[in-house]
Residue, then its C-alpha position, 0 to 999 in steps of 0.5 A: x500500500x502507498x499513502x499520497x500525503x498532500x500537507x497543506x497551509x491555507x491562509x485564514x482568510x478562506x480557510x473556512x470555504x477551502x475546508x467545505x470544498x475540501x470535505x464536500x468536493x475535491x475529496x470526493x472526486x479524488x476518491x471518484x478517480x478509482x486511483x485511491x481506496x479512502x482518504x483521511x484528512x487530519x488537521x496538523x496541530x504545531x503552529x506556523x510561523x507563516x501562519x494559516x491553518x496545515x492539514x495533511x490530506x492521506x490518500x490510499x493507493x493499493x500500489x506505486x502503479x496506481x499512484x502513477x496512473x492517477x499522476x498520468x491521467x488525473x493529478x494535473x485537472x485535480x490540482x488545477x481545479x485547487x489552483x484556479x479556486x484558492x490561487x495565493x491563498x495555500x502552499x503545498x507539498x506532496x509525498x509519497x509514503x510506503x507502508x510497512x506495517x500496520x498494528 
């Protein structure tokens, strides 16, 4: 299994809109892709220095394969619609984590 994490800062201003799109949209068509078997979105609780509130999105892949279609065939529309929606309100960066195990 692989976990796509996103972690994202989103400024305070439209933290509340980017919230219910997160939660009501784009997590959705996420899942929708077939790419990825659940998400998990987890609110990070250290504080920035830049300030605005840090999430870490997980999406589950069953394997490196599937993360490379859902690159191929999907990332680019995915994160446009993010971009075109909160252009300079947010910071992002992706990683890809392998799981070893699960207790």
């Amino acid at each position: 299994m692989i976990i796509y994490n996103v972690t994202i800062n989103i400024d305070g201003q439209v933290h509340d809109n980017w919230l219910d799109w997160m939660k009501n949209e784009h997590i959705p068509e996420m899942l929708a892709t077939k790419k990825f078997t659940e998400a998990k979105m987890c609110k990070v609780l250290v504080e920035e220095e830049m300030g605005g509130h840090t999430y870490s999105v997980q999406y589950r892949a069953k394997d490196k394969a599937t993360l490379e279609a859902y690159y191929k065939e999907d990332a680019e529309l995915m994160r446009a619609k993010g971009h075109k929606r909160f252009a300079n309100s947010f910071v992002a960066f992706r990683t890809e984590l392998e799981i070893i195990s699960e207790q």
